[in-house]
N, C-alpha and C positions, 0 to 999 in steps of 0.2 A: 504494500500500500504506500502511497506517496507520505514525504514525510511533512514537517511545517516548512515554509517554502527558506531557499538556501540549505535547506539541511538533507540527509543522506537517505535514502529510501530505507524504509525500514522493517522489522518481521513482521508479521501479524500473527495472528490464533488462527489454527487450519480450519475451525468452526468453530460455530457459536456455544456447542457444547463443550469445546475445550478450553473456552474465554470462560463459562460458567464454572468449569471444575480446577481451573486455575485462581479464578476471585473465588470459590468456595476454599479451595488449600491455602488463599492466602488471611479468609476470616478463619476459617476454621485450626485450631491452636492449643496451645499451653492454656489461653485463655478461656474455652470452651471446656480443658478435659481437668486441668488442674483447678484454675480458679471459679469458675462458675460452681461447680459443686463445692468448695471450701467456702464462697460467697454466701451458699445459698445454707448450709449448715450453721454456717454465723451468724445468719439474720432471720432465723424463724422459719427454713419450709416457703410454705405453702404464698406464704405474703410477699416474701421476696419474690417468689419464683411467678406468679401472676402479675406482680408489679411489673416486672422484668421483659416480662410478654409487649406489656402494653408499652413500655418504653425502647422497644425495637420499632416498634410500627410509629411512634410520634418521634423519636429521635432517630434513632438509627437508621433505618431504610430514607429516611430525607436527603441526609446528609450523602449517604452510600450514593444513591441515586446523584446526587450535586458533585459528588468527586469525579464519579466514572463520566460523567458526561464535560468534565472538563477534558478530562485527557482525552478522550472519542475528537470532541473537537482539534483540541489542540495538537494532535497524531502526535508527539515528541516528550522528551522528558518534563516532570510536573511541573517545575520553573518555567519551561517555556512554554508549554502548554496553557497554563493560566498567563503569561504573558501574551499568548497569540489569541486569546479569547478576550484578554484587555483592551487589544488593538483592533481587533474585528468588533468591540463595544464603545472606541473611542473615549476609553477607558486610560488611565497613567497603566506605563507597564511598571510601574513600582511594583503592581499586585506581586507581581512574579518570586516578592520574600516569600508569598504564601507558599509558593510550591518548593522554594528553600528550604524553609523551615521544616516540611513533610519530610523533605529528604535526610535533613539535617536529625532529626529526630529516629526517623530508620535507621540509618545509620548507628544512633546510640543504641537505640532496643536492639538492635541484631549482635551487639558487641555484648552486654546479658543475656540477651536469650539463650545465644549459645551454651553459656554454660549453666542453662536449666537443661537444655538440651543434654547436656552432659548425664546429668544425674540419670537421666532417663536409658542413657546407652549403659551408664554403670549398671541398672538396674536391672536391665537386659542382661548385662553379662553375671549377675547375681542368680537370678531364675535359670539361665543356661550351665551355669555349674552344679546348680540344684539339683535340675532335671537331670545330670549326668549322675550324681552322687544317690536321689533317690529312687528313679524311675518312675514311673507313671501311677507306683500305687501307693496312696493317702494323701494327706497334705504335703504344704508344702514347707521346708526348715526341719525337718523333724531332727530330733536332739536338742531343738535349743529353744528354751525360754523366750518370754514373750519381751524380755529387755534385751536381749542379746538382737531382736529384728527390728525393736527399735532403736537400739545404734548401730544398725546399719548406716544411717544419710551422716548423723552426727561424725562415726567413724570416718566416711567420704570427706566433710567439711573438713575434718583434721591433718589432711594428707592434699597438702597442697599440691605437689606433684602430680598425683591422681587427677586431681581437680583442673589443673593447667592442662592437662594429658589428654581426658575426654572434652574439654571447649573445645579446644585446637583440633580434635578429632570430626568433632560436631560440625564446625566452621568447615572444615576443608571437604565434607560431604557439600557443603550448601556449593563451597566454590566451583567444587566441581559441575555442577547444575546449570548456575547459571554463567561461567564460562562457555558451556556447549551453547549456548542461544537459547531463542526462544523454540524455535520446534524442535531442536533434537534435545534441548534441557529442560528447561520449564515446563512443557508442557509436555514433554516423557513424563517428568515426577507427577502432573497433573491427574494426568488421562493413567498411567498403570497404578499409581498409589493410592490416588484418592477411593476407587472402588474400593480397591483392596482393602484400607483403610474402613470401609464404612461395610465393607461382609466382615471383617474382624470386631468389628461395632457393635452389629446388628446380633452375633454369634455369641456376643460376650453378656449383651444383654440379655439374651434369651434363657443362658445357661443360669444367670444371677437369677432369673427371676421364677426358675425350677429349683432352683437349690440353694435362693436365699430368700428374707426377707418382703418379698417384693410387695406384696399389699400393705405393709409399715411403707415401704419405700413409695409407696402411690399416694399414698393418705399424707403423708410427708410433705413431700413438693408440690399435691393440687390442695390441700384444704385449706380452706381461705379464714385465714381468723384477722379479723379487722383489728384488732387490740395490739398486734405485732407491727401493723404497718404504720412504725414512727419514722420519725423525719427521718433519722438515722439509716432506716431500714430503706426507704424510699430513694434515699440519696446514693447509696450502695448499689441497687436495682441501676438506676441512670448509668452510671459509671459500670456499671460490668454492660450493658449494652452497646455502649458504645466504646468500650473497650475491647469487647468480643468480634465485632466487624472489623478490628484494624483499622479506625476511623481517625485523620489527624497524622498518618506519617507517610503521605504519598503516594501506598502501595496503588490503592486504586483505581487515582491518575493515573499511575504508568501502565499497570494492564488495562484500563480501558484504550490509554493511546495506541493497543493491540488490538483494540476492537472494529470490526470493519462496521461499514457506514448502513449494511442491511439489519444488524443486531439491532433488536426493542431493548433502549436502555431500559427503560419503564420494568418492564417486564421480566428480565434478566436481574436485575436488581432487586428484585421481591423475591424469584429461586434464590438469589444467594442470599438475603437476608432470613426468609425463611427455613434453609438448608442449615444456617448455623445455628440458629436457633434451636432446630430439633436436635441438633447432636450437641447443646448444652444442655436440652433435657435430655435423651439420652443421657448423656454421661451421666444427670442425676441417677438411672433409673439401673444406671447399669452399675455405680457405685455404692449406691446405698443399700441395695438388696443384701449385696455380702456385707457391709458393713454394720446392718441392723444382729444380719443372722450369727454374726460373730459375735453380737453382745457390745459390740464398741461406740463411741459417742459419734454423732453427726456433725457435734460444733468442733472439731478437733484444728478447723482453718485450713492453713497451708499443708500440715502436716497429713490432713486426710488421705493424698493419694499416695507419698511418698512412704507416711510412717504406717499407719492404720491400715489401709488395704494390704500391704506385706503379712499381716500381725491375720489379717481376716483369711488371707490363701490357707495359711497353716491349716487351719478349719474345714476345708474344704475339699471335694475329690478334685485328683490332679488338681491338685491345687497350683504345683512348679509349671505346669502347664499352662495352666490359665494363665497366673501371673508373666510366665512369658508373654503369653500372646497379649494381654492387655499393654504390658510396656510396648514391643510390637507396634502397635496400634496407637499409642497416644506416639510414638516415633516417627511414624510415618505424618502424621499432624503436624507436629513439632518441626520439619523437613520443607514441608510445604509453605510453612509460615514464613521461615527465617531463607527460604529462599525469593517471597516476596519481597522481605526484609533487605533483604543482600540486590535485588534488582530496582530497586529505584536510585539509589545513588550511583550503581554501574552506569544506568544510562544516562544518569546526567553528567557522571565523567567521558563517558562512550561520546556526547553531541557536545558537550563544553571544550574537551580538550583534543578530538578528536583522532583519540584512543582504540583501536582495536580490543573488541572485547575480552576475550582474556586478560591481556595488562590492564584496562579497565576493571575488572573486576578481583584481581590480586592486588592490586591498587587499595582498593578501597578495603580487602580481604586485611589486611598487612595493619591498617589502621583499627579494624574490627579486631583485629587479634593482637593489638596491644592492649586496648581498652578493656578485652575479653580477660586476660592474664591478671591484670590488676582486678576483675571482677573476683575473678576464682580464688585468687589473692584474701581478697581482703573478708574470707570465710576464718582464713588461718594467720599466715603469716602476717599481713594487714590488718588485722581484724580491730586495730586503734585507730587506724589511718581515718581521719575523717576531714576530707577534702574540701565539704561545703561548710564547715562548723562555722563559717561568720554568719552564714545563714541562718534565724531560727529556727527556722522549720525543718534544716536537715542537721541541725544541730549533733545530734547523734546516730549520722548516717553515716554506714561505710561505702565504699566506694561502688559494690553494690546498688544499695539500698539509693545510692544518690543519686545513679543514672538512671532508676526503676523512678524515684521519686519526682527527677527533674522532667522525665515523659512524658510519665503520666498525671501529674501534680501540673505543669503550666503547658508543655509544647505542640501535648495532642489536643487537650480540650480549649486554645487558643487557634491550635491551625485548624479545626475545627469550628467554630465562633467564627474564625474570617473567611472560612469558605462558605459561610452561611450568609456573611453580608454581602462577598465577590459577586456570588451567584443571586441571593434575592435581590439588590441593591443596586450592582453597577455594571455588571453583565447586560449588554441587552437583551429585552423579555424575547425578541421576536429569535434571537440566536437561541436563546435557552428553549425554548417551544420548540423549534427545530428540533434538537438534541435530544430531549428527556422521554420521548414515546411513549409520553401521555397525554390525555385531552379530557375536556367537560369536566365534570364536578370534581373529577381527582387531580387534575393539574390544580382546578382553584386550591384542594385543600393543601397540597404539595406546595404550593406555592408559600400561602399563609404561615405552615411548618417553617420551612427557610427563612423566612423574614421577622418572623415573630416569634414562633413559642422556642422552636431549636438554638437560636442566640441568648433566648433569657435562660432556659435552665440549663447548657453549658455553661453560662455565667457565674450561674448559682453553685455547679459543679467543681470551676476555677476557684472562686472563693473561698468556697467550704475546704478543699483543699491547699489553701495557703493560710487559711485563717481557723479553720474548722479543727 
């Protein structure tokens, strides 16, 4: 497909269903399989996870729709893309920070995420030694107490080596990906994982919900108790919504500027917002089942998939089994994501300095994996290090905790806020109409959402987390 004009002809998605399972690998995450069930164990069930619903379709799908249809326009990296939509709006191409900052912030979560990603391959290689040592019959750890599985991750933090060992391992998966390009990288991992990924999904839920818990586990995340849903509980719901689509760090932009000009943004954008959404419930349904029928707590937070669910296999037939195939399974998520992650500032090195991709993307790899070092770092060896301490808020944050902080605390639910005024505000209406492949009463209400209620409670989202 043609690129924005002076610049280099570019790949696109071989179809529209590969552009779908590509923006579904890139919402679908860490965020979905890790945090949405620790989210929703921390806030009550049933309140959060209804709340949650309703704030994908009022924030999230708005917004999602308002990113993808920048870069569809603008066919080239997010910067310039929101700049070629500035100028075809007679617009300042100032806007064009907006798609900086998207980048600029991908950038920083892919340099962490990796090494959550990490955890996830140690753990892999945990249940793979399992499986070898017990074989397929009873649980899973047998000989060892229930504190010896829970310092399993504790043990992993302690062993910085380790921890440097699996980022760097993680990261050079992703490089590999999208060094190959978009059709023989991206959308390989797209088109064969993603399935893959959701029959290991759909398999693990089925199995949970015969052999665990699973009507605790239903009554859980659907019963609606008004009395839970405080402000607190509400504000959680927002932020895992639009946390969970990958909203605010560019990826969007840049796989919509893969989207050719017959795709229904409209349309396309409610599969993928709808697509992540079930496999964050999923994950509820597929977590909690074992989790209830082991007798363990729901509100355990972060800890729930890493510490609890190990502690829940034991209980379990093949247990070593499962637990492989579930890490498996949140891996191939995890792959998909942080390879979204890793291709928006490839491409805006690839058109900015014009770079061949691979040195484009080891480029940006090399900066990712020094950030990522001092991430894995500062669990053990680092673990005083606190970088932003002049700041209140990250006060006692490690180096971690302050590039997770600084993302998702000001970068995404700002560049988020300004893609909601670019596009309600100063975009012209008749380009956006063009673009968004929708019409009648749902553009008006899509509309309305950008302009009005998606800028005030990001707002309220920014605040509560710098102030909250």
């Amino acid at each position: 497909m043609a690129g924005a004009a002076g610049s280099k002809a570019r790949e696109g998605w071989s179809s529209r269903t590969a552009f779908i399972l590509a923006a579904v690998g890139s919402a679908v995450g860490l965020g979905n399989m890790w945090r949405f069930p620790a989210e929703a164990g921390a806030n009550g069930g049933g309140a959060f996870v209804l709340f949650y619903i309703f704030c994908v379709l009022l924030i999230g799908l708005p917004v999602l729709l308002s990113e993808v249809l920048i870069g569809r326009h603008g066919q080239s990296s997010a910067p310039e893309s929101v700049r070629r939509v500035a100028r075809d709006s007679n617009a300042s191409t100032g806007w064009g920070i907006l798609g900086s900052l998207g980048v600029f912030a991908a950038f920083l979560i892919l340099s962490f995420y990796c090494v959550v990603g990490g955890w996830v391959l140690y753990y892999i290689g945990v249940f793979v030694s399992d499986l070898f040592q017990t074989g397929l019959s009873g649980g899973a750890f047998e000989g060892r107490d229930v504190d010896e599985i829970k310092a399993l991750l504790p043990d992993l933090f302690g062993n910085g080596g380790l921890m440097v060992g699996l980022n760097l391992g993680f990261l050079a998966l992703t490089l590999f990906f999208v060094a190959r390009g978009i059709s023989s990288g991206i959308e390989w991992v797209a088109v064969y994982l993603m399935p893959l990924f959701f029959v290991l999904f759909l398999a693990i839920t089925i199995y949970g919900a015969f052999t665990g818990d699973f009507s605790q586990a239903v009554s859980y995340l659907f019963t609606f108790d008004a009395s839970k849903l405080t402000g607190k509980v509400m504000l959680a719901a927002v932020g895992q919504a639009f946390f969970s689509l990958s909203l605010g760090v560019a990826g969007m932009m840049t796989y919509g500027a893969y989207a050719s000009r017959e795709t229904n943004l409209g349309k396309t954008s409610g599969i993928i917002a709808g697509a992540d959404t079930a496999v964050a419930l999923l994950a509820g349904l597929a977590i909690f089942p074992i989790v209830f029928a082991a007798g363990l707590a729901a509100n355990s937070g972060p800890g729930l998939m890493f510490e609890s669910l190990p502690i829940a296999f034991q209980a379990m037939p093949v247990g070593s089994l499962i637990g492989l195939l579930f890490f498996t399974m949140v891996f191939f998520a995890a792959l998909t994501s942080s390879v979204s992650l890793l291709e928006a500032p490839t491409a805006y090195m690839i058109e900015k300095f014009n770079l061949a991709r691979p040195v484009a993307t080891i480029t940006v790899g090399l900066g990712a994996a020094v950030l990522g070092v001092l991430s894995a770092l500062s669990f053990n060896e680092l673990a005083e290090f606190r970088p932003l301490g002049f700041i209140p808020i990250f006060a006692e944050a490690n180096f971690f905790d302050a590039l997770d902080g600084v993302t998702a605390k000001l970068f995404m639910p700002i560049g988020a806020i300004l893609t909601c005024i670019f596009v309600g505000w100063i975009a012209d209406a008749r380009l956006i109409d063009d673009e968004n492949g929708i019409d009648g009463l749902l553009h008006q209400i899509w509309r309305a959402l950008v302009r009005f209620v998606c800028p005030l409670v990001l707002s309220v989202i920014l605040i509560y987390g710098i102030f909250g």
